[in-house]
VOLOVEX-104326 format. One record per atom (N, C-alpha, C): x, y, z. Coordinates in pm, whole numbers, plus 50000, padded with zeros to 5 digits. Example, Ala and Ser with C-alpha at 12.3 -4.5 7.8 and 13.67 -1.06 7.14 Angstrom:
REM VOLOVEX-104326
513194943150780 512304955050780 513204967050780 512854977550708 513674989450714 512905000350787 
REM end
This chain:
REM VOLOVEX-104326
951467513316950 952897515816954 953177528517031 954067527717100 954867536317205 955227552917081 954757564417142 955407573117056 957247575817119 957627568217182 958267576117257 959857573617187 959857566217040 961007568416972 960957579016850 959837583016875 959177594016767 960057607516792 960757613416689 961597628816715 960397640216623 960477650316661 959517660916607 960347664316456 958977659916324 959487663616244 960577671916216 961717670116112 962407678616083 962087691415942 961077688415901 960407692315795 959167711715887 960357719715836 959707732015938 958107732215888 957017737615974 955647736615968 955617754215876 956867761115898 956657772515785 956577768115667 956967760815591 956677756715479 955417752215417 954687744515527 953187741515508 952557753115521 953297765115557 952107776515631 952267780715492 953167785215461 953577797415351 953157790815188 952887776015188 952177773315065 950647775215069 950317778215190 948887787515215 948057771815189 948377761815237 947877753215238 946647746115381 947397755815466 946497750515593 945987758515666 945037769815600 944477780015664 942977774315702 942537781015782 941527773015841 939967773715773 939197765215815 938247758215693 936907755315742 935657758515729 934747753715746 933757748015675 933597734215663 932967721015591 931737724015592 930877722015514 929227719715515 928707711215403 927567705615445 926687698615309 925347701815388 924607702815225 922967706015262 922387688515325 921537693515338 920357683015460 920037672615327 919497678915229 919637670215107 920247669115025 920487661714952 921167656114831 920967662014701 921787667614613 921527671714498 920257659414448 919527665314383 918647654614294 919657646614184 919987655514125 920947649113959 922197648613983 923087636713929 924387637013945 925067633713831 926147640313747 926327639813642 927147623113634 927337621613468 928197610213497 930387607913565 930087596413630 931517598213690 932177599113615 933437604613643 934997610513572 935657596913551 935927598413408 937077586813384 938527592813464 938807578513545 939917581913583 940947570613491 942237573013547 943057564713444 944277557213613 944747550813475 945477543413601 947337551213635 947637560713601 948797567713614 948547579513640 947427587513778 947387598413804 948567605913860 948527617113863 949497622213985 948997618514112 950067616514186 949987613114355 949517632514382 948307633514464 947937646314553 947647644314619 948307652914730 948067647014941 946527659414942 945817648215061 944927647215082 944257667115184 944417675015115 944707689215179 943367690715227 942537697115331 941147705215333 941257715115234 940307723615171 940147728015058 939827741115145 940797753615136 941137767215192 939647771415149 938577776115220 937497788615200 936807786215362 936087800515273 935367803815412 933807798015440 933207793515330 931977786415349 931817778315409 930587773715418 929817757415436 929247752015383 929537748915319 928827742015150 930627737515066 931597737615110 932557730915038 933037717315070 933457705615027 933877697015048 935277694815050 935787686515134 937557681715172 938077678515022 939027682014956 939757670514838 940107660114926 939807654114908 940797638714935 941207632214844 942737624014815 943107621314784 942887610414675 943417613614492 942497609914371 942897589514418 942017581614366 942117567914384 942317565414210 943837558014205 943847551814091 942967541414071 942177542313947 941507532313898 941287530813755 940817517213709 940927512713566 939887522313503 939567522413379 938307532313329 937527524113359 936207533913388 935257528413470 934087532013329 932907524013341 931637529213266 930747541813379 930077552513277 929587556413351 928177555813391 928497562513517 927097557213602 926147563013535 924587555513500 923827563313468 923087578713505 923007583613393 922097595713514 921027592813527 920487598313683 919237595313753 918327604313667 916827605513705 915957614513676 916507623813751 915177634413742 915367649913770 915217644113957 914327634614013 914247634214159 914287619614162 915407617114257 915027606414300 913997599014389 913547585614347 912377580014357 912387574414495 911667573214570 911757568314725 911317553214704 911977545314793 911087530014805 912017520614778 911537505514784 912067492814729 913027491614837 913807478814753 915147471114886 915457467814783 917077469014726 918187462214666 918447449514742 919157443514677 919517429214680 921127425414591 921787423414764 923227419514693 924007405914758 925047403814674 925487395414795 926487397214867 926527389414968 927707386115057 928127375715088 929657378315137 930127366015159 930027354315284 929657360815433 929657358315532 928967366815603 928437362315749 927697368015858 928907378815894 928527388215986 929167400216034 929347393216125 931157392516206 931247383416302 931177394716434 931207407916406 930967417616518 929987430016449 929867437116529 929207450416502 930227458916528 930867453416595 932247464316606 932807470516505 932737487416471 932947485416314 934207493916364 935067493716441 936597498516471 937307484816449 936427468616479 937627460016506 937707451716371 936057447816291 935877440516200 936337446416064 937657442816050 938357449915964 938007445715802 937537433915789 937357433115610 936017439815555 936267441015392 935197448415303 934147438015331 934127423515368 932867415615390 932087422815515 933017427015610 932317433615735 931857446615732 932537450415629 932427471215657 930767474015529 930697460815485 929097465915394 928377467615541 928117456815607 927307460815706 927027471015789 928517469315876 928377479415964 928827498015902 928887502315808 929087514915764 927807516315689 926657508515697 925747515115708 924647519015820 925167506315893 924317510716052 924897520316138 925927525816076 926587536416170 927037551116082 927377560716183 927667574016109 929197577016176 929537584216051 930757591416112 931387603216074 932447615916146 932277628616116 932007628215973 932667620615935 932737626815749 932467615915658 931847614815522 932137606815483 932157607815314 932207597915250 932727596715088 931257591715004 930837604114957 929647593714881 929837592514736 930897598714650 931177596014529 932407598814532 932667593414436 934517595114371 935387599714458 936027610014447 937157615414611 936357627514655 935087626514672 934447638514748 934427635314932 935117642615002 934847642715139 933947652615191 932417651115235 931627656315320 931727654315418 930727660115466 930297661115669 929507648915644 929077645415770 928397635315797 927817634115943 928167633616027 927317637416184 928417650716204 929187652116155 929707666316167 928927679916113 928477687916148 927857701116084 928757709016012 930217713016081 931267722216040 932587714216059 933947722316020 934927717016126 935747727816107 936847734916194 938047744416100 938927737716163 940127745016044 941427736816092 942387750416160 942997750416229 944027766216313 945307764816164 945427780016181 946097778316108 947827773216115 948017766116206 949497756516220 948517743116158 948037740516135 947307731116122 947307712416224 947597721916340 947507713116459 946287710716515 945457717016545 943677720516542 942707718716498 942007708616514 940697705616433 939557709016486 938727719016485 937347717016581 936657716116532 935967711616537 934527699816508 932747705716579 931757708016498 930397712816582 929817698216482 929307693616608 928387679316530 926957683216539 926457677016419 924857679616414 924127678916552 922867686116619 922507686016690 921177673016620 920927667316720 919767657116736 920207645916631 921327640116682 921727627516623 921297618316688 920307603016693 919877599016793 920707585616729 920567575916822 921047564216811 919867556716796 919637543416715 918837533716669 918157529816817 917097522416792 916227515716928 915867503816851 914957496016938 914247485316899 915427468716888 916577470916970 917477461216972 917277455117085 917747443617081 917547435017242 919067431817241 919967432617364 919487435417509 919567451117433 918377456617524 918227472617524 919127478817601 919517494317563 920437497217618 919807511817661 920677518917774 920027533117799 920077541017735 921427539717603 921597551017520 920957547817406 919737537817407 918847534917244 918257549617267 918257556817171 917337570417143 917637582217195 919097581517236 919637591917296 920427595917198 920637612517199 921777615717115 923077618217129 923627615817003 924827620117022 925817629117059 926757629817156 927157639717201 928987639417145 929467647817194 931037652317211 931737641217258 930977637317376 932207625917449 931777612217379 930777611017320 931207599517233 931887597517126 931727608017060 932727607916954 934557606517022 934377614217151 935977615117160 936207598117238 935167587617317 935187574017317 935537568017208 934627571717109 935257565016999 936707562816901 936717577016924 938067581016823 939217569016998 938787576217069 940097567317173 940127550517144 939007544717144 938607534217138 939027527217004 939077535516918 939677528716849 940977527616769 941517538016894 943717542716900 943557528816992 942867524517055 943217513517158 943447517817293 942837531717300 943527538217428 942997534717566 941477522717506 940887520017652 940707505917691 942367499417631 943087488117676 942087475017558 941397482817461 941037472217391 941527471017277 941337463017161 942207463717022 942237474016967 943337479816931 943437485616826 942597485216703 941877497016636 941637493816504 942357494716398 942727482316343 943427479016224 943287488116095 942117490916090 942017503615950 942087516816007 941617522416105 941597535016153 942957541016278 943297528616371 943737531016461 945597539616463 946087539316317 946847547416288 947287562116306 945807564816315 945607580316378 946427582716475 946407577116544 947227578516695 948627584216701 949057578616580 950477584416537 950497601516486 949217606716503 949147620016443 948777627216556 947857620316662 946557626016741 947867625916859 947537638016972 948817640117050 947907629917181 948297619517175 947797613417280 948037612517431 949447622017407 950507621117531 949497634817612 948557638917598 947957653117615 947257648617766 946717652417876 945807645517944 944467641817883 943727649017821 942767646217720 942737634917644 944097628217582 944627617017527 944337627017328 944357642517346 944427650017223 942777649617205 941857645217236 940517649317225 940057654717343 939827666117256 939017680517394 937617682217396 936687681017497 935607683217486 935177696417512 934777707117462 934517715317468 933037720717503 931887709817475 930557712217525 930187702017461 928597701017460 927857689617405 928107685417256 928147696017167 928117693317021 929887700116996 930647702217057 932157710116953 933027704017041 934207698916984 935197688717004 936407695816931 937757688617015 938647698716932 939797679316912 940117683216787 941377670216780 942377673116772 943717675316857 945177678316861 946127674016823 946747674716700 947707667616673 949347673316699 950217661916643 951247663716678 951867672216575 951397674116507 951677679316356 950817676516248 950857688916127 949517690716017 949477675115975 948277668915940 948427657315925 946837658515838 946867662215686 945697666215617 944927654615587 945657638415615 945347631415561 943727624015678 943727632915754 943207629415884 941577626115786 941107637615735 940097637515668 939637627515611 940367620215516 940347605915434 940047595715510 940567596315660 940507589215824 939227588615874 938947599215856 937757597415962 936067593915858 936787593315743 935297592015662 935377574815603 936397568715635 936117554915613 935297548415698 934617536815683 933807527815798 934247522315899 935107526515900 935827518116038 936387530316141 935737542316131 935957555416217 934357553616266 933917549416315 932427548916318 931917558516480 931147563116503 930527565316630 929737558616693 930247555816774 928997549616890 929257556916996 928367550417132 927937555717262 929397551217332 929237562617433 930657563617530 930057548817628 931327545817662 931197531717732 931307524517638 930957519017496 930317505817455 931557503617446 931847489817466 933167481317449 932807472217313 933927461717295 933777455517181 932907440017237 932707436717344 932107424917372 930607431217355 930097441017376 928957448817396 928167445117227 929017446717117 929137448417009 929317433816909 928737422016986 928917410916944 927507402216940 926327407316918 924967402216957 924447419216870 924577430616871 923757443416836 924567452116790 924317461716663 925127475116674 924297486416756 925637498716797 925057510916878 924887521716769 924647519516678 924657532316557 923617544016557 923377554016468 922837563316436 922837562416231 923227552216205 923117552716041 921997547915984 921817550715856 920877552115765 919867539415777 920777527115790 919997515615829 920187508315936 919497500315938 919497489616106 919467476016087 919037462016156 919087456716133 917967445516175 917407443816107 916227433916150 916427423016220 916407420916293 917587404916348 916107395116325 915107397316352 913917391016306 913357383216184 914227393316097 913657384915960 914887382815875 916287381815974 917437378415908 917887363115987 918707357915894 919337345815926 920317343415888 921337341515997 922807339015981 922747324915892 924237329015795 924347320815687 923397319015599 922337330515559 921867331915470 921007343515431 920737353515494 920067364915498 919947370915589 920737387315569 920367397615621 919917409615583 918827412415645 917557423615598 917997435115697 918157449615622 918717459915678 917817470015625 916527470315728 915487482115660 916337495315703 915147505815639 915737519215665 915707526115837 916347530215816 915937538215967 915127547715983 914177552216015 912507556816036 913547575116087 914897572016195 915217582316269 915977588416224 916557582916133 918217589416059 917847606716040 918687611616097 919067627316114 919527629615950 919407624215846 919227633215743 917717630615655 917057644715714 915777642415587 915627638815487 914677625315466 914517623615366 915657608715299 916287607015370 917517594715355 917147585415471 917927575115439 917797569815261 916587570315167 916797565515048 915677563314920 915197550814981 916477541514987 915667529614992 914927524015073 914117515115132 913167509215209 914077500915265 915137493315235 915997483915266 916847479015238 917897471715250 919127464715179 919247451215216 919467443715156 919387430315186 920937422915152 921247417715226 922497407215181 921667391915191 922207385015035 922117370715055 923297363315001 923497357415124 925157349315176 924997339515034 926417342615024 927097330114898 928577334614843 928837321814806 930047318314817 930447316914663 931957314614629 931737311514489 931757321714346 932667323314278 932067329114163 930927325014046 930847312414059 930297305913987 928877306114009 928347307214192 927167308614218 926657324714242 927727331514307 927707343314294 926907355214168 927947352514053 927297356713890 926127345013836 925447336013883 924707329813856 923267333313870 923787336314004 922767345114135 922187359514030 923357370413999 923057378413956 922677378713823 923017372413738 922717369013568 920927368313569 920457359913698 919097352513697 918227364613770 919137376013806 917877384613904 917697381214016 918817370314113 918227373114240 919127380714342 920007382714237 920067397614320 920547410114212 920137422814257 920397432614188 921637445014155 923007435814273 924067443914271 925067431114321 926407433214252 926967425114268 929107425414255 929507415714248 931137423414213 931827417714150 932887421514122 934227409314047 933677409413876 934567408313810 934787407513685 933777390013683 933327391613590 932907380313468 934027369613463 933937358613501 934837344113469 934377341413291 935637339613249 935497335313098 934047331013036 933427317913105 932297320013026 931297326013079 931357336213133 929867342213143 930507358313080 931407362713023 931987372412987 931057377512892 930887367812769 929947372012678 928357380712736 927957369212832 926777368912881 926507382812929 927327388113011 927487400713097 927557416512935 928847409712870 929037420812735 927747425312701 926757413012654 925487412412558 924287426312648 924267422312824 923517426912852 924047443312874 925387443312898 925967457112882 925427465412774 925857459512644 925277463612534 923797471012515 922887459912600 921277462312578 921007469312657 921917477512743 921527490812887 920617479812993 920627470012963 920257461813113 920857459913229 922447461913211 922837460813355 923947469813317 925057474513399 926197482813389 927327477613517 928337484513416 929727481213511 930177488313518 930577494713673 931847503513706 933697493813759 933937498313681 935837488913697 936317499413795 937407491913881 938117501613938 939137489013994 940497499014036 941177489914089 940907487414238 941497475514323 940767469114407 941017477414531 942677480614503 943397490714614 943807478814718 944207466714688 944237455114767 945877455714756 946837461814810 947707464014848 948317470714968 949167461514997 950397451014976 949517437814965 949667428914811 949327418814785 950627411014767 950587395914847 951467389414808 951947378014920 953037372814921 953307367515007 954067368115123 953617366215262 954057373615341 954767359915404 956367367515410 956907357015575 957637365215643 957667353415750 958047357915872 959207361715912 959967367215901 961157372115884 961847369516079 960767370716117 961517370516279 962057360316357 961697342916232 962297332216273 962467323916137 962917317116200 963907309316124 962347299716016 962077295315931 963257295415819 963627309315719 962177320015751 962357331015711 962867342815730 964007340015852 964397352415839 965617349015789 965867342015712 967297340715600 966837353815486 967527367515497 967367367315339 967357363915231 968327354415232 968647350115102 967437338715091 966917329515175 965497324715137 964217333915025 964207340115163 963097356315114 963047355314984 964567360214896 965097364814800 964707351714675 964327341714704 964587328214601 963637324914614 962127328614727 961047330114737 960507339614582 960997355414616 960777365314576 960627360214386 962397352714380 962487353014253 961737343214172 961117331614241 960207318414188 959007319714157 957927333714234 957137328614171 956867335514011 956077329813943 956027335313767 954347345013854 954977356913806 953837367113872 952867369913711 953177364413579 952407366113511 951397348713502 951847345413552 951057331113564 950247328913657 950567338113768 949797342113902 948547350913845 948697362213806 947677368413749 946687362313640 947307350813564 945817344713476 945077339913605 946267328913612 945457320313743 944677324413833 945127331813907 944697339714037 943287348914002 943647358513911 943037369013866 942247371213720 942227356713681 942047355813526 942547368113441 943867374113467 944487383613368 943827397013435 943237397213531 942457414613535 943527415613670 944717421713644 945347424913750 946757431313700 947927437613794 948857446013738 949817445413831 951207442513819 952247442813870 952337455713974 952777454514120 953267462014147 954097464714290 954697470214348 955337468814413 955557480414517 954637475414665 953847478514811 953027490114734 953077505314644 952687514514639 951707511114482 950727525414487 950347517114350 950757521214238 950707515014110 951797514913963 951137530213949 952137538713877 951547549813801 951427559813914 950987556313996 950417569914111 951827569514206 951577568814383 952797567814446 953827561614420 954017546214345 954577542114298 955177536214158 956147529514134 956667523014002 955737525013920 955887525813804 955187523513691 954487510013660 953937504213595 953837492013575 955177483513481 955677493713380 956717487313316 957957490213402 958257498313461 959217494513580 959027483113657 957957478413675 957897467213773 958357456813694 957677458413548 957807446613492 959577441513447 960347451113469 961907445713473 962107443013571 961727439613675 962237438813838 962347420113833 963347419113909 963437402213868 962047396613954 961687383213948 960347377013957 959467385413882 959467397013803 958297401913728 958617400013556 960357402413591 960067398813427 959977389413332 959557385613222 959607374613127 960377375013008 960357360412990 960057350712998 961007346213147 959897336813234 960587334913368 961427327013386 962107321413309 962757308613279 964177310413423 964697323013361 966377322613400 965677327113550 964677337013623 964657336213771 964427323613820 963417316813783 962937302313824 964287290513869 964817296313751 966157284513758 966977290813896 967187305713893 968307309913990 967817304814113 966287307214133 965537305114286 965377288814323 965637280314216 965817266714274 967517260214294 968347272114260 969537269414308 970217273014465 968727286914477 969157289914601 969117279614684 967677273614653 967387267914752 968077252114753 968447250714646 968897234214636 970567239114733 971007248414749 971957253514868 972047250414983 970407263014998 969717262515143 969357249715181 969077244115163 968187233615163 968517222515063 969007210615077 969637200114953 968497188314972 968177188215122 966887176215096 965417185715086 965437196815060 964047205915023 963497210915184 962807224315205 962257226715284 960547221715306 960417217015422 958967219415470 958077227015524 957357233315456 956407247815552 955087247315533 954587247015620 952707252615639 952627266915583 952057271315509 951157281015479 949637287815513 949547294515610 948417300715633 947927307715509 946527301515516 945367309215402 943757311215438 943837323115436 941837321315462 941437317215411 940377307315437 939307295715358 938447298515297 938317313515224 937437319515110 937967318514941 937477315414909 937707309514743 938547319214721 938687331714693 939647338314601 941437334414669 941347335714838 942847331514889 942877320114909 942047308614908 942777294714880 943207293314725 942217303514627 943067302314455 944767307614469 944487317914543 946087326714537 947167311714596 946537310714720 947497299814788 947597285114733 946867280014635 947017271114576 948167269314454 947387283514401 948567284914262 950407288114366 950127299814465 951747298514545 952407289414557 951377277814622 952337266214677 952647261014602 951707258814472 952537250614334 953937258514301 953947269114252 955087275514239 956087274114335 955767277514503 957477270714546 957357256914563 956867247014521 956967238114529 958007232214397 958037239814296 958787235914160 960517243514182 960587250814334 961607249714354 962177243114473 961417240614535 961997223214641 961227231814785 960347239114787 959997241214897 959007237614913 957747225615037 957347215714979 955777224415101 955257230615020 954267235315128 952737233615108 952337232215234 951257221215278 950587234315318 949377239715248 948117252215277 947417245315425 947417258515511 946327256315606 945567263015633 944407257515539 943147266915547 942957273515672 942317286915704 942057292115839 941017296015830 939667301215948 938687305415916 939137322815929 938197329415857 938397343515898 938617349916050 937427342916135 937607347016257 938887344416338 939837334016269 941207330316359 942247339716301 942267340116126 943287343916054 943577360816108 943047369016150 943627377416202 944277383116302 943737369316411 944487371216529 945667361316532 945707351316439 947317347416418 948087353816374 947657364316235 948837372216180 949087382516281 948297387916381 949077395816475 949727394716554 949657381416633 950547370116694 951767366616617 952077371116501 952777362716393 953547351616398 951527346316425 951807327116434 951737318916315 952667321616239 953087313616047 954137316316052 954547312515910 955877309615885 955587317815729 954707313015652 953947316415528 953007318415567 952067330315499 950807333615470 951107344515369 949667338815275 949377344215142 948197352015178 947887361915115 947337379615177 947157388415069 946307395615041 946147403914993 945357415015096 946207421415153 945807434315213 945147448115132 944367454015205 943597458115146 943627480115211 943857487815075 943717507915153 942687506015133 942567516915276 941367524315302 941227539115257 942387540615261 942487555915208 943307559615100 944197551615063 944837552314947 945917565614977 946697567715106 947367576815093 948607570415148 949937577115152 951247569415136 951287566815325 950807579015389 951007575115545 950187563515597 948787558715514 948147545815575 949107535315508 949547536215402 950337527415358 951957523215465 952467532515456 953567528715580 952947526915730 952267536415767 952547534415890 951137526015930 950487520315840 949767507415895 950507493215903 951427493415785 951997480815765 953427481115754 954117489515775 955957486815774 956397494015865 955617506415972 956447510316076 956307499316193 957157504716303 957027494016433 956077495316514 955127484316497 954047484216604 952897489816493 952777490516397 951947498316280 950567487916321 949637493516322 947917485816309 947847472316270 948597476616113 948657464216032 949717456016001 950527455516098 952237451316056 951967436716112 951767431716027 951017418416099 952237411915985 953157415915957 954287407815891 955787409216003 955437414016099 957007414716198 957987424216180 957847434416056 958877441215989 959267452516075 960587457416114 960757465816189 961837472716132 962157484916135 963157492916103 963457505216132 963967512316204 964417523316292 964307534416126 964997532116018 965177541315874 963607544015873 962877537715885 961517533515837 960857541115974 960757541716069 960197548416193 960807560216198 961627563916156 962397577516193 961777588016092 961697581715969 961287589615840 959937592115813 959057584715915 957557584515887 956917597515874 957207603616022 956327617016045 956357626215958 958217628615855 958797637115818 958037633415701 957567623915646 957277618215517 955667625515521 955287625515598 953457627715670 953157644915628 954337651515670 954427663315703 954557672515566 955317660515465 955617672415312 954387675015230 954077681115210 952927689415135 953067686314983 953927691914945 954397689214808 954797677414760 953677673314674 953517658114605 954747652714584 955327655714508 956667657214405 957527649614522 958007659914653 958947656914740 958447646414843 957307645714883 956737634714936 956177618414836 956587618414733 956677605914653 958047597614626 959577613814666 960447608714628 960887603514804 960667606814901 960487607415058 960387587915026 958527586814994 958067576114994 958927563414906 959307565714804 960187563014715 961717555014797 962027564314866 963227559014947 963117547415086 961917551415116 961227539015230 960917527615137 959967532215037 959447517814969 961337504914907 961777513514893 963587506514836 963937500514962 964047508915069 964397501815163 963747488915232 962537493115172 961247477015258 961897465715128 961617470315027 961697460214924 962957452114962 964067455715017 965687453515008 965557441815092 964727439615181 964987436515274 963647424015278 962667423415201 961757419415134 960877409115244 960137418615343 958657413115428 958367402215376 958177403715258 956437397415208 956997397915006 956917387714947 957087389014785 955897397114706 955727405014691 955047413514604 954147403114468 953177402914468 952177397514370 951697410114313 951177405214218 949847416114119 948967416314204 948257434814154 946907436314210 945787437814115 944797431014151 943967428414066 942967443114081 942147442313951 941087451913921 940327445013956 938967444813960 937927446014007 936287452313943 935237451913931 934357453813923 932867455514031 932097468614000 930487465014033 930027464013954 928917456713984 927947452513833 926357457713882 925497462013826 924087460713893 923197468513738 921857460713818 921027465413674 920737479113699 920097484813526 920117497913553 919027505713624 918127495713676 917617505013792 918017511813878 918917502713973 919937510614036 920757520714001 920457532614106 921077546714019 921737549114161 923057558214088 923807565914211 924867557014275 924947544214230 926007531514264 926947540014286 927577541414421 929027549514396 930807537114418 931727543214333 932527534014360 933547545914471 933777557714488 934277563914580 935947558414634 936307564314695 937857562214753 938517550814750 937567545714862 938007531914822 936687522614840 936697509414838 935467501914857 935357501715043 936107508815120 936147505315282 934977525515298 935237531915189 934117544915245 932797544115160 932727538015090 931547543015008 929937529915024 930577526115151 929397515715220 927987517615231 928067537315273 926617534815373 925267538415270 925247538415122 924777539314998 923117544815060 923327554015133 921707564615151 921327569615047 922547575614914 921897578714807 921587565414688 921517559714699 921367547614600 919727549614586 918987543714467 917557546714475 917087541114350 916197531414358 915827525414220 914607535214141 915127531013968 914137541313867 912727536313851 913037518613892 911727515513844 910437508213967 910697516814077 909517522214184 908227531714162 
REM end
């Protein structure tokens, strides 16, 4: 998207100065890893909203706050021994082959296990909301907090042993790849945009000749923004900020990855649609990492085969809540310290149903609206979610947004659903007296053909008569950016859990992720100013007034978001559940007890 309807915050940058919030900062982490890690912090699901600040000192040894992730109470992780044990290969599953290595374009959590561990990036998340370095050594911020400079580890090498070979296998990393990358994936070198990361752009002064990345020598880089933008940090440590070699394009990236991360990929003793073997990397620039010998994905589908898989031991890490009858099964072994669960919420918002507002039959509001009010969102959540899920609406309950019992008076949320149900089949017996016909786009993975099955039943009980069309993953994202549907059912998914990826991926104009058509000048005008407030309080009530205005006007009908689970036996130590499930991929500290 064009900056060029963008006005310079109205929100003065004295205010950020004088809360002594953006004085400048230098990041460090040791070469190794603490040995012991205590158990994780119960979090709860109604934190305060806190923007994502660098943490004011003068060391190198402090870490970024980034921003707290609401989640359900979690069990805690075991503690490790006094050292962790070197060796072995975990065993988990997955859902599908990696359809790229591209880890700027392959936007889902099925894609980002892979590639965020074959790759590194400045920063990253290895427990709860901790932001470290990561091929970064240092960084400070100036104190306008327009300025980022960056010294990256010296002798970062990139992986070898891939076919087709390339000149930069075993070369290191420098300055101008990182600043390829970061461009590459604003879209600045005429290729896609990245959908999880490529937001930046709206911060990064691209209009600069540099395009806002300065190279300054081999290892120190400077990033320019248009204004303090703290949330940058949270940005660059998800998997989809990744580094690779200057030049590589995304066709390059469709047969091999160009990484420098912890693991690689055997293409030898892996097989699409059913196993991939991801030994360690022999070169990885942090001593001594990973623990493990390897990681393995084995493809499957299914909850049913999925927890079957894991109940029996053939594999040792796994996800999603327990289906009714294996609930017990899972309790019993909880009980006996054989396996453990960390809960958290999924962060799979904006969940719900999305139309198209830019043609006809959806851009009737008053459709939208009789959409909105039909479906029974507590009938959606058994169904959908077997009950592990929570009303809410674009932001999440308790934290940036509504409460959960606020949501739950909002019409389509509250019960008994009787009197919306009835209003939304009058709309439509209006709109429509011989009933509407619509296709529904749905990805052809079990959990969104459940969502889209139970949907279509529901508008179907008010005369709207819709026919699911399964899609494969590899199409479904380049139709919703095309916005080639009418319906599609979605559960979108933060990466960072902060209010600016939330708007300005998915409701400003031209946003990464606005793969719903939604446009609004109130909504583009207010972004930067919203980006810019420091103070929680005034930047929730900021957010608060955008989220009313999206709702009014209603994209997409708001569904429940479901919770979520990891499960794994207790060998596995150091499982982190971290920010969100899109940073805490590249699991170097993970390490089994019984090696």
């Amino acid at each position: 998207m064009s900056r060029s309807f963008w006005r310079k915050p109205s929100l003065l940058l004295g205010i950020l100065v004088s809360l002594g919030l953006l004085t400048a900062v230098a990041c460090g982490a040791a070469e190794e890893p603490t040995p012991t890690q205590p158990p994780a912090p119960v979090a709860t699901n109604t934190p305060t909203p806190v923007t994502s600040v660098a943490t004011p000192t003068p060391t190198t040894t402090t870490a970024v706050v980034a921003t707290p992730t609401p989640t359900a109470t979690r069990t805690p992780t075991p503690v490790p021994a006094v050292q962790p044990k070197k060796g072995g290969i975990i065993k988990q599953n997955a859902t599908e082959d990696p359809p790229s290595f591209d880890g700027h374009t392959a936007t889902s959590a099925a894609h980002n296990i892979y590639n965020q561990k074959l790759y590194s990036t400045l920063l990253w998340n290895p427990k709860d909301d901790q932001i470290v370095l990561d091929a970064a050594e240092s960084y400070t911020i100036s104190a306008d907090g327009k300025v980022w400079t960056f010294k990256l580890r010296p002798g970062i090498k990139y992986q070898t042993g891939y076919t087709p070979a390339h000149p930069r296998d075993g070369t290191t990393m420098t300055s101008k790849d990182v600043k390829w990358s970061l461009e590459k994936l604003m879209g600045l070198h005429g290729q896609t945009i990245s959908a999880r990361s490529g937001w930046m752009k709206e911060f990064i002064d691209i209009d600069r000749a540099d395009n806002g990345i300065e190279v300054v020598d081999d290892l120190t880089f400077k990033i320019h923004l248009v204004q303090p933008f703290s949330s940058l940090a949270n940005l660059l440590a998800i998997g989809f900020s990744v580094i690779m070699p200057e030049g590589i394009v995304t066709s390059d990236l469709l047969k091999r990855p160009y990484g420098t991360g912890p693991f690689k990929v055997d293409f030898k003793t892996s097989q699409r649609a059913a196993l991939w073997n991801l030994p360690r990397n022999p070169d990885y620039f942090k001593p001594g990492l990973p623990y493990l010998d390897g990681w393995s994905f084995v493809l499957m589908d299914g909850d049913a085969i999925v927890q079957a898989a894991f109940l029996t031991r053939k594999t040792d890490v796994s996800g999603g809540h327990p289906t009714q009858d294996n609930k017990s099964i899972y309790e019993k072994k909880v009980a006996s310290g054989e396996i453990y669960r960390l809960i958290y919420s999924s962060d799979c918002r904006p969940q719900g149903l999305v139309m198209n507002s830019t043609k006809p039959p959806f851009n009737d509001l008053k459709l939208r609206q009789a959409v909105n009010l039909g479906i029974d969102r507590e009938a959606y959540s058994q169904v959908v979610h077997d009950g592990y899920s929570q009303p809410e609406i674009i932001a999440d309950a308790g934290g940036w947004g509504m409460t959960v019992e606020e949501v739950r008076k909002l019409p389509g949320f509250r019960q008994p659903h009787d009197a919306d149900q009835a209003e939304a089949k009058k709309i439509i017996k209006e709109l429509y007296p011989s009933g509407l016909d619509v296709k529904m786009m749905t990805r052809s993975t079990s959990g969104y053909m459940r969502q889209g099955e139970m949907v279509a039943g529901e508008l179907r009980k008010l005369g709207i008569n819709v026919t699911i069309e399964p899609v494969d993953t590899t199409v479904v994202f380049s139709r919703a950016e095309k916005l080639d549907y009418n319906l599609w059912n979605y559960w979108f998914c933060q990466t960072t859990n902060t209010p600016e990826e939330l708007i300005g991926s998915y409701f400003i104009t031209g946003g990464s992720r606005n793969w719903m058509g939604y446009s609004n000048p109130a909504i583009d005008k207010g972004y930067l100013d919203m980006a810019a407030i420091s103070d929680p309080v005034q930047k929730k009530k900021k957010l608060t007034e955008m989220i009313d205005t999206i709702y009014a006007f209603l994209p997409y009908a708001p569904l429940t978001v479901h919770t979520t689970s990891r499960n794994a036996y207790s060998f596995v130590q150091d499982l982190p559940l971290g920010i969100t499930q899109y940073s805490r991929e590249k699991n170097e500290l993970i390490w089994r007890s019984d090696i």
